[in-house]
N, C-alpha and C positions, 0 to 999 in steps of 0.2 A: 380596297379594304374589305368590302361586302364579297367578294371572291373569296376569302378566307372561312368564311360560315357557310355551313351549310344550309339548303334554302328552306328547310322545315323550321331549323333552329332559331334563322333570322325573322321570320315568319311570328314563331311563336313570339319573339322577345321584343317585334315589333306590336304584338296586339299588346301586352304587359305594359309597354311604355305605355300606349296609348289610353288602356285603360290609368294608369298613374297619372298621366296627363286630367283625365276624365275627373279623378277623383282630387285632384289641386285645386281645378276650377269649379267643382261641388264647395270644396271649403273654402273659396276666397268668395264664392256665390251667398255662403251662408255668415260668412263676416261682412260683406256688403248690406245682406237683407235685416242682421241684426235683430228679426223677432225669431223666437221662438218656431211661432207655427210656421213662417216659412222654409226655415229651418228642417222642421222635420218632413217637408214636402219634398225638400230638394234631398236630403238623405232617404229617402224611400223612395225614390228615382235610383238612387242607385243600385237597389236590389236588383233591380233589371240589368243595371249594365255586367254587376260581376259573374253572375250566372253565362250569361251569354260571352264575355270573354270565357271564361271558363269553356265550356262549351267548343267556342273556337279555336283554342291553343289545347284543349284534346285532340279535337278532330285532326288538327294539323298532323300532329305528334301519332296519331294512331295509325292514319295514312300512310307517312313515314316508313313506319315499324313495320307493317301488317304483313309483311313477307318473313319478318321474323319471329313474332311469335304465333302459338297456336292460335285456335279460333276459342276453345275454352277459356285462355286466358284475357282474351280481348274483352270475352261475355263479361266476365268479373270486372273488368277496367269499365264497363260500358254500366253494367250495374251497377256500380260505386257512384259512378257521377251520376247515374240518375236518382240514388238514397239522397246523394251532397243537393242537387235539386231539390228532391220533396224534403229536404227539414229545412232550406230557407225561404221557400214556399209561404207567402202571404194565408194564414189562417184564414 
């Protein structure tokens, strides 16, 4: 069945699960801890994870590509995620 995808695609749509996976057991962690402050401990743990999938399902995806688009347009794709990084940036 994985023969059918191809291995960037699988790749990325495997890190997404896992991030989803990631963030099921953040909300069943924050229904078990039932205060508050722990709560918002275990949801600012997450800030780290989505960045860094993010991060890793470009990379994949940009590797992928790189033979097909230019290098100007990669720069622009490379600067977007790095603006989408600095505004969820911990102040």
């Amino acid at each position: 069945m994985f023969s059918l995808f191809e291995k960037a695609v699988l790749g990325m749509a495997l890190l997404r699960l896992l991030s989803g996976c990631i963030e099921i057991a953040a909300a069943m962690l924050m229904l078990k801890a039932n205060q508050i402050e722990k709560a918002l401990i275990i949801n600012s743990s997450l800030a780290i994870v989505g960045p860094l999938i993010l991060i890793a399902t470009t990379t994949i995806g940009l590797f992928s590509i790189a033979d097909k688009i230019s290098f100007g347009k990669m720069l622009f794709v490379l600067t977007g995620v790095g603006f989408i990084l600095y505004g969820v940036r911990n102040s």
